[in-house]
VOKOLSE-946549 format. One record per residue (C-alpha): residue number from 1; y negated, x, z; residue in three letters. Coordinates in nm, 4 decimals, always signed. Layout:
<rs>
[NUM [Y X Z] ALA];
...
</rs>
This chain:
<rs>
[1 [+4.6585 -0.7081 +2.3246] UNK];
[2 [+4.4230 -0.9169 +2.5634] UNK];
[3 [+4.0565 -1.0359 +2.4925] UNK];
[4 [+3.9020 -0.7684 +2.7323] UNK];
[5 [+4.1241 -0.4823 +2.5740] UNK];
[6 [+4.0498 -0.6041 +2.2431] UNK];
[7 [+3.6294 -0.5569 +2.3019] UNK];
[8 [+3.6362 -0.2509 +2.4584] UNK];
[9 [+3.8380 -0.0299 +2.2143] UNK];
[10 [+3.6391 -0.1800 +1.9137] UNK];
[11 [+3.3101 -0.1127 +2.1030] UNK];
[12 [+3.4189 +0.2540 +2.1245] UNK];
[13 [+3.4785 +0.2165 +1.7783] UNK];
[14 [+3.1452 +0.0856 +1.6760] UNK];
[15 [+2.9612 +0.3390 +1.9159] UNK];
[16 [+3.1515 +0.6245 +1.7068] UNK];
[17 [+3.0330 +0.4746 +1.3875] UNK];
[18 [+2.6965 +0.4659 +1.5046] UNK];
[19 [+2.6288 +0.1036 +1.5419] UNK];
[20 [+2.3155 +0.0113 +1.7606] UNK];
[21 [+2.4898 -0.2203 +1.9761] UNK];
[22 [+2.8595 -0.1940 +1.9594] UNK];
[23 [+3.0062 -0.3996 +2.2761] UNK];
[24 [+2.7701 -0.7036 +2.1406] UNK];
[25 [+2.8686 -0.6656 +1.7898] UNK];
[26 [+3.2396 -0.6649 +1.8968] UNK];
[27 [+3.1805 -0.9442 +2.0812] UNK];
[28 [+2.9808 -1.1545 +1.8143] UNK];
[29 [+3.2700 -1.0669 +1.5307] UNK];
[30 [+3.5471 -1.2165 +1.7869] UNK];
[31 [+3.3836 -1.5254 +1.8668] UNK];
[32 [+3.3060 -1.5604 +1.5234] UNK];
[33 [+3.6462 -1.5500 +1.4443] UNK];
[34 [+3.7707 -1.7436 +1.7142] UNK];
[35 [+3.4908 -2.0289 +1.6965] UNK];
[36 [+3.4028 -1.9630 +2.0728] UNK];
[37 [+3.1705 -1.8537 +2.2945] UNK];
[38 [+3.0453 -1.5685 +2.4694] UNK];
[39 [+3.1255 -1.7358 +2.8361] UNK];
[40 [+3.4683 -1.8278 +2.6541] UNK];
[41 [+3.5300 -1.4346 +2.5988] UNK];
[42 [+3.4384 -1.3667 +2.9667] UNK];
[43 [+3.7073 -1.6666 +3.1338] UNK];
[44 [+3.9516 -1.5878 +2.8621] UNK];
[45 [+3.9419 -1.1946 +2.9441] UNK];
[46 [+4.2955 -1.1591 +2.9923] UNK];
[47 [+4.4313 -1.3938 +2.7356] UNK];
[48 [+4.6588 -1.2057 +2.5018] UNK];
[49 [+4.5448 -1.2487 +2.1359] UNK];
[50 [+4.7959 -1.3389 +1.8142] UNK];
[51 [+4.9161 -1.0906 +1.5667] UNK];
[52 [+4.7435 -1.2540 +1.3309] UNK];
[53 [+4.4223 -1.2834 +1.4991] UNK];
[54 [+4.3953 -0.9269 +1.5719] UNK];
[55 [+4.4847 -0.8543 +1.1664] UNK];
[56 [+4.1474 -1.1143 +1.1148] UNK];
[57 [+3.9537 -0.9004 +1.3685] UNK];
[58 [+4.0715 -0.6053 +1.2219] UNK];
[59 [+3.9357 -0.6264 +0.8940] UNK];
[60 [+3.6145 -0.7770 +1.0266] UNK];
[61 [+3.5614 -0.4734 +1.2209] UNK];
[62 [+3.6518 -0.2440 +0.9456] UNK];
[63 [+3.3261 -0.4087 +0.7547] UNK];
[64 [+3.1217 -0.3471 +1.0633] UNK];
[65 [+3.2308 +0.0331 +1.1073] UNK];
[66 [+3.1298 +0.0735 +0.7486] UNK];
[67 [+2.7822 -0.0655 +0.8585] UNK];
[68 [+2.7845 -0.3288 +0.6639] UNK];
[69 [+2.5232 -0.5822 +0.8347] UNK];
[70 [+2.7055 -0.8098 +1.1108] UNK];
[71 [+2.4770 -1.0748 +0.9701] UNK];
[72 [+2.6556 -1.0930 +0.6320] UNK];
[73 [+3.0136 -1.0203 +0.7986] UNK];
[74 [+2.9858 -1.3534 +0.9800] UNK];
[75 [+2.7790 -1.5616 +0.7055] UNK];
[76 [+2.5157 -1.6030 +0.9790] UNK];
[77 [+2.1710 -1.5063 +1.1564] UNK];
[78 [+1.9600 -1.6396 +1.4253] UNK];
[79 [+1.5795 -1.6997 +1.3742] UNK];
[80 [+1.3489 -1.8658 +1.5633] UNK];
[81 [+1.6541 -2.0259 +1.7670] UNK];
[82 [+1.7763 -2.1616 +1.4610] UNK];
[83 [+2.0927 -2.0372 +1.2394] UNK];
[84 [+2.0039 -1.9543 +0.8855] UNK];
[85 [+2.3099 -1.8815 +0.6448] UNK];
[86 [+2.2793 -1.5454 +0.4835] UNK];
[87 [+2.4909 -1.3265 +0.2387] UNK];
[88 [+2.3739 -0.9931 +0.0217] UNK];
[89 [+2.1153 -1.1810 -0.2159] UNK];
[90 [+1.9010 -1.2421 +0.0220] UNK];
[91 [+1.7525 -1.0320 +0.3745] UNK];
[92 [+1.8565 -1.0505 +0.7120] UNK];
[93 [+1.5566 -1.2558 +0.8562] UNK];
[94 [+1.4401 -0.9765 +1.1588] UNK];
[95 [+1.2529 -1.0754 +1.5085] UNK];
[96 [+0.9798 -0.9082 +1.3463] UNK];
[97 [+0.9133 -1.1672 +1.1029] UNK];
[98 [+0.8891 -1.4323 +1.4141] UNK];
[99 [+0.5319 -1.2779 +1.4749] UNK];
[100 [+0.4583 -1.4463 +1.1857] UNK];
[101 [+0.5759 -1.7574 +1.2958] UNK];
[102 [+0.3886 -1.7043 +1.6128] UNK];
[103 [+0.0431 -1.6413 +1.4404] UNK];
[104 [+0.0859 -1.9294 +1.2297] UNK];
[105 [+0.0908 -2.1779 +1.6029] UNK];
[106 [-0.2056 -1.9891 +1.6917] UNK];
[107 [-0.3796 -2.0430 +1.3748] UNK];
[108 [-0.2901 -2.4113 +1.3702] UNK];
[109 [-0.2147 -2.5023 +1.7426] UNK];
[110 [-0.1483 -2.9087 +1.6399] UNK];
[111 [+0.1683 -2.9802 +1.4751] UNK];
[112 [+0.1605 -3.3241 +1.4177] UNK];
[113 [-0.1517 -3.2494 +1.1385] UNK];
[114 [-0.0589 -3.2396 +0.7906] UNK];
[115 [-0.1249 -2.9541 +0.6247] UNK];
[116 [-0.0034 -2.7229 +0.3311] UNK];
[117 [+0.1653 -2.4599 +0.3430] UNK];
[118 [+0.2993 -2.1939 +0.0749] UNK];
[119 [+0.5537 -1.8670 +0.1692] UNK];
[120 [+0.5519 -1.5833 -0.0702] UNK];
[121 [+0.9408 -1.4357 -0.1563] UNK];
[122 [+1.0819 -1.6817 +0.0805] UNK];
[123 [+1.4628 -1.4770 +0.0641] UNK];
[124 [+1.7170 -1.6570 +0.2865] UNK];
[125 [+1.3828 -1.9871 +0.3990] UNK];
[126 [+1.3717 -1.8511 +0.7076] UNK];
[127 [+1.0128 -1.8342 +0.7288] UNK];
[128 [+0.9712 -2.1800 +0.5086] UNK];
[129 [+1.2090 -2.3532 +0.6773] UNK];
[130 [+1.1100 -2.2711 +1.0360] UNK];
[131 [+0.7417 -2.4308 +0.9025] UNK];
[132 [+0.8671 -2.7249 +0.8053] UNK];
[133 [+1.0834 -2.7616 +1.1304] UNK];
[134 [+0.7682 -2.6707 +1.3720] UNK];
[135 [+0.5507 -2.8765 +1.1689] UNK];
[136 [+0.7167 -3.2189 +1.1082] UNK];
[137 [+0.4233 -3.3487 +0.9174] UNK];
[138 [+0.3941 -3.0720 +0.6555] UNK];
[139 [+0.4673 -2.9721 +0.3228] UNK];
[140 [+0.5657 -2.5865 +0.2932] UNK];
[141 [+0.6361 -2.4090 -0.0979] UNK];
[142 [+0.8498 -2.1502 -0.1274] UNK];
[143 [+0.8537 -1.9095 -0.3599] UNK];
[144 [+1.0963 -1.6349 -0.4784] UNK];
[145 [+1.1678 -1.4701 -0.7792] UNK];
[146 [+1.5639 -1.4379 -0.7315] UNK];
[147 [+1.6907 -1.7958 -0.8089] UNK];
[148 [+2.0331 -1.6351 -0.5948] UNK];
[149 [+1.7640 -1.6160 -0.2969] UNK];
[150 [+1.6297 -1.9797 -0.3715] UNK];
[151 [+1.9818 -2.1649 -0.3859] UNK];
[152 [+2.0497 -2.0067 -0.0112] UNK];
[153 [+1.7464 -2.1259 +0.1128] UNK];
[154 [+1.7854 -2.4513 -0.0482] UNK];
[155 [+2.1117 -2.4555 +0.1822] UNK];
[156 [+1.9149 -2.3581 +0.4361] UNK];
[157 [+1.6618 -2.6010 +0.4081] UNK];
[158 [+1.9662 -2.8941 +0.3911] UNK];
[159 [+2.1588 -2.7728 +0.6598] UNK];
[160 [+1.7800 -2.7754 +0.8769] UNK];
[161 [+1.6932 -3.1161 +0.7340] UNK];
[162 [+1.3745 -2.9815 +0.5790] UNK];
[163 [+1.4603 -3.0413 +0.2232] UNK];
[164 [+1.2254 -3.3527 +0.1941] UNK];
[165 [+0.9229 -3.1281 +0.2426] UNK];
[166 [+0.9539 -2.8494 +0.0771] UNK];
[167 [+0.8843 -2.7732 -0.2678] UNK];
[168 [+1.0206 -2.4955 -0.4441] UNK];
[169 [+0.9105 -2.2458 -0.7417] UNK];
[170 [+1.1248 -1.9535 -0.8902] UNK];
[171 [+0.9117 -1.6558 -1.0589] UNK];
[172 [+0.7017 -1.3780 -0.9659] UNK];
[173 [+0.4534 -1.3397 -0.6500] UNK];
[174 [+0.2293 -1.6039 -0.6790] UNK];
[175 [+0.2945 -1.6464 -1.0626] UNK];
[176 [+0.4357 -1.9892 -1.0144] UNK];
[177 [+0.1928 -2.1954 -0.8745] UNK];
[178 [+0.0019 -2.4498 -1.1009] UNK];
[179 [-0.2723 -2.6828 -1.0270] UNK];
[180 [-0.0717 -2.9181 -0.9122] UNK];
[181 [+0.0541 -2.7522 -0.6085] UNK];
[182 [-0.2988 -2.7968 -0.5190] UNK];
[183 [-0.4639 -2.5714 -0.2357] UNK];
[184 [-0.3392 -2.4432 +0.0648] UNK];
[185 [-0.4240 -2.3760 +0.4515] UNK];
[186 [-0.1539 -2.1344 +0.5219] UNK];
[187 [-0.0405 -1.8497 +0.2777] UNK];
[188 [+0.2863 -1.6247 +0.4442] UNK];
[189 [+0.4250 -1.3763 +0.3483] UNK];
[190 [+0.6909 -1.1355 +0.4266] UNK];
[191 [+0.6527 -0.9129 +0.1242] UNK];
[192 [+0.7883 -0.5452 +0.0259] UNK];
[193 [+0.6460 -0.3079 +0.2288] UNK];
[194 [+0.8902 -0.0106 +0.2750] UNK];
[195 [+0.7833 +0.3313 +0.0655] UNK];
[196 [+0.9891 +0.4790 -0.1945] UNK];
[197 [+1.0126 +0.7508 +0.0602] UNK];
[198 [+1.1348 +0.5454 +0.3826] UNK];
[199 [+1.4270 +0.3981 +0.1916] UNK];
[200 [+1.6022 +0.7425 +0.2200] UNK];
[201 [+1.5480 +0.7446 +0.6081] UNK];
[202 [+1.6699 +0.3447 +0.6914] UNK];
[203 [+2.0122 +0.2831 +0.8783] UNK];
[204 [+2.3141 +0.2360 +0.6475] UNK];
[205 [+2.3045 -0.1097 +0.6834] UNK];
[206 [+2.0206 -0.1386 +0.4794] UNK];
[207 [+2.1184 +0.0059 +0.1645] UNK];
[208 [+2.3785 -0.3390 +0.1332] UNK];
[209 [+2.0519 -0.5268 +0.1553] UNK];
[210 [+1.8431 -0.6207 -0.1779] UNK];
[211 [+1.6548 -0.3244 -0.2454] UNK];
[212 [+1.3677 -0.5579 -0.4346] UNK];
[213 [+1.3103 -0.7150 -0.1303] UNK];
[214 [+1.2794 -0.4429 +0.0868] UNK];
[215 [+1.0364 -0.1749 -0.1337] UNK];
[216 [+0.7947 -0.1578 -0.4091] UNK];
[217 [+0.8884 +0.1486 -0.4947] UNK];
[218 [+0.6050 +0.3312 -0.4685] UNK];
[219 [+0.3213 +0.3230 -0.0736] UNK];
[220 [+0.4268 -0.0228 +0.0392] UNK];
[221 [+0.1158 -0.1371 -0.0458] UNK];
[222 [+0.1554 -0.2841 -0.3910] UNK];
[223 [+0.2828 -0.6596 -0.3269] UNK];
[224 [+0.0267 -0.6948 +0.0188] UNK];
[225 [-0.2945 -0.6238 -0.2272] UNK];
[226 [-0.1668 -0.8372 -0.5117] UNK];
[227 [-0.1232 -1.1095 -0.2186] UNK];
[228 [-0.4902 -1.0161 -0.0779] UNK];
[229 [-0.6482 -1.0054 -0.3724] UNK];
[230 [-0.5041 -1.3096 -0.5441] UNK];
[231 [-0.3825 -1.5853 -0.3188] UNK];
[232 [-0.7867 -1.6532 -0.1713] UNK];
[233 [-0.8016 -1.8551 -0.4988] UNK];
[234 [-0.5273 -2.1116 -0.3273] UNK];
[235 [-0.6388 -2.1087 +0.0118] UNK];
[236 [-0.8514 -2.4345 +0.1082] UNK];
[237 [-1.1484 -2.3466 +0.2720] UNK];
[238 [-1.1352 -2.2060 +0.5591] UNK];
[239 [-0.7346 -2.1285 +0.4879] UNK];
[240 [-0.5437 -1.8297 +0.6426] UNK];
[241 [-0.3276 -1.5585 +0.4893] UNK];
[242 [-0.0715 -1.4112 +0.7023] UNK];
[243 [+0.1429 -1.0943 +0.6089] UNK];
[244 [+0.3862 -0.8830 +0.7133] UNK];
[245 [+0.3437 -0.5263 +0.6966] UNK];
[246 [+0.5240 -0.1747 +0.8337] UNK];
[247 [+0.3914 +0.1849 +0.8764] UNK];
[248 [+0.2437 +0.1635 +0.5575] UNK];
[249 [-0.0268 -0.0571 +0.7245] UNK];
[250 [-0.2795 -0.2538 +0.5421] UNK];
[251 [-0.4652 -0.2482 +0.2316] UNK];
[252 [-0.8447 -0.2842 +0.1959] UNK];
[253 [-0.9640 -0.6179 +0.2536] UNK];
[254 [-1.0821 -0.8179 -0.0820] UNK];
[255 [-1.4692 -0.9542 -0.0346] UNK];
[256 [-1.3133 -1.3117 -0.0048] UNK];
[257 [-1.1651 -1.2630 +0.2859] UNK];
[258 [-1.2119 -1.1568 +0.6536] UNK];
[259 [-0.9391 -0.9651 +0.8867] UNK];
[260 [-0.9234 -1.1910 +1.1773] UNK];
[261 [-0.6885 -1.0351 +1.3365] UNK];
[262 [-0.3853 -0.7647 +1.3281] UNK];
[263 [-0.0459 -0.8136 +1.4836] UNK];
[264 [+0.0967 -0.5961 +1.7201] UNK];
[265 [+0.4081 -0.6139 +1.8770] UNK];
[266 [+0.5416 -0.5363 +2.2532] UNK];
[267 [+0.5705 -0.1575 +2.1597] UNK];
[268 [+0.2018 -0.1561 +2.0128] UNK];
[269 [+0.3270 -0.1118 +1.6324] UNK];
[270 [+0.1197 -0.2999 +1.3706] UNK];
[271 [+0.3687 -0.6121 +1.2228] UNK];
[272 [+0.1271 -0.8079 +1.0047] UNK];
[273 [-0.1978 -0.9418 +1.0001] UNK];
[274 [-0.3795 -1.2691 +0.9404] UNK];
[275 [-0.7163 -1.2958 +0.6938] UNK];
[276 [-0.9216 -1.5974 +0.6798] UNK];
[277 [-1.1378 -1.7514 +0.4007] UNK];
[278 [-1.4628 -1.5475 +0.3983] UNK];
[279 [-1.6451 -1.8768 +0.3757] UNK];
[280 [-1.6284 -1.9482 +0.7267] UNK];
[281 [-1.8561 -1.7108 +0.9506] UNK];
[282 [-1.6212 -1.5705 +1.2535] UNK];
[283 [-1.5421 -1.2922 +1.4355] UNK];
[284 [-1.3085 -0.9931 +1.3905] UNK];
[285 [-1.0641 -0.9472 +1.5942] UNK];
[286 [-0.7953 -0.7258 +1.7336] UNK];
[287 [-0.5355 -0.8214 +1.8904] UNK];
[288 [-0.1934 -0.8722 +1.8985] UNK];
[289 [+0.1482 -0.9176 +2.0637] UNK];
[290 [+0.0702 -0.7048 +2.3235] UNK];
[291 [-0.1889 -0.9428 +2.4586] UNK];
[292 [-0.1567 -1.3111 +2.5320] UNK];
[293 [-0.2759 -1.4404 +2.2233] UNK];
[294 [+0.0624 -1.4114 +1.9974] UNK];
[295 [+0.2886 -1.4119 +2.2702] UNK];
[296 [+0.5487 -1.6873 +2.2460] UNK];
[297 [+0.5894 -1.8513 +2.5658] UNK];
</rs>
């Protein structure tokens, strides 16, 4: 059987099983397998694959049909143009979480400053790591309570050339930060925010996914308050907090700090927000993706 044959029969396959993009993830598994690229596929159309390749192939694309996430089938997934190494202890890192990678440049526009900077359930690093990378000069903590999650992001971090600058903690929410982690300008956060309820509704995929890092069992709320209400403490003044959040929305905001503004992306649904220190006078804002000010250009 020949490259081009190959694609589209598993595509059809994929499409039956209900996968959102089926010729792509056909496409993604074979060069994968065959270490090549996607302009490789296209020239090598009509090259006839080996038995042995198409047994590989096969039982990749048995995994897929079952919906288990392409991300974990290949060890790999893109974020912020970078390739972060993944497997079922830790989340797929989502373009959704880039907003919060965009709002942090906004916030902080120079990054050749030094500043401090502290991510909340870091999972797979993805949002730590990418910090580190865009901000050569700073020092990012990362946080998770799953030492599993930590040691991938730790490979992560190596594999990135971050390790150097970033410090990490295992435990609880903000539970393992002691005075000598000092204070921070940045807090981030990509927290669980999926209700009880919407866990029954998600695509297969994400029921192989770590169910603590997806809900708090209960409005999706829980974790974003604790994070509100308690990380001001370890801001420096003047310091942001920036969170991720779903169609749960947004808690109340604490007295010590000030919504500055709420993420939106392309399609107008609310992604996150950022606070600010309520020591600073400012204005509140409202914008988001949709407008220029969080776009990535």
């Amino acid at each position: 059987m020949n490259i081009r044959t190959l694609l589209r029969e598993s595509a059809e396959k994929l499409m039956q099983a209900g996968c959102d993009a089926p010729r792509l993830d056909a496409e993604l598994l074979l060069m994968h397998l065959c270490s090549c690229s996607r302009t490789d596929l296209i020239i090598r159309a009509n090259d006839k694959l080996t038995e042995l390749v198409q047994a590989h192939f096969s039982s990749l694309l048995q995994r897929r049909i079952k919906r288990e996430p392409l991300a974990y089938i290949i060890g790999e997934k893109e974020f912020w143009s970078r390739a972060f190494y993944v497997n079922p202890d830790v989340l797929v890192p989502r373009p959704e979480t880039e907003h919060l990678i965009e709002a942090v440049l906004t916030c902080l526009p120079d990054p050749q400053q030094h500043y401090h900077f502290c991510d909340i359930g870091t999972g797979s690093g993805c949002i730590a790591i990418t910090l580190a990378a865009e901000y050569p000069q700073t020092i990012v903590t990362a946080m998770d309570i799953s030492a599993a999650s930590l040691k991938i992001a730790q490979r992560n971090a190596a594999t990135l050339n971050v390790t150097a600058r970033i410090r990490w903690h295992q435990g609880d929410m903000l539970q393992p930060l002691t005075a000598e982690d000092g204070l921070f300008d940045i807090i981030i956060s990509n927290p669980p925010y999926v209700t009880a309820s919407e866990m029954y509704e998600l695509e297969p995929e994400l029921s192989l996914e770590p169910r603590h890092a997806l809900t708090d069992e209960s409005n999706g709320l829980k974790f974003l308050t604790t994070i509100l209400q308690n990380a001001p403490v370890y801001l420096k003044q003047g310091g942001y907090i920036i969170v991720e959040t779903g169609s749960c929305g947004l808690p109340s905001t604490p007295p010590t700090l000030i919504l500055k503004q709420e993420i939106y992306d392309l399609a107008g649904l609310l992604r996150g927000a950022i606070y600010q220190h309520a020591d600073l006078p400012f204005k509140t804002l409202r914008l988001g993706c949709r407008n220029s000010s969080l776009m990535r250009v």
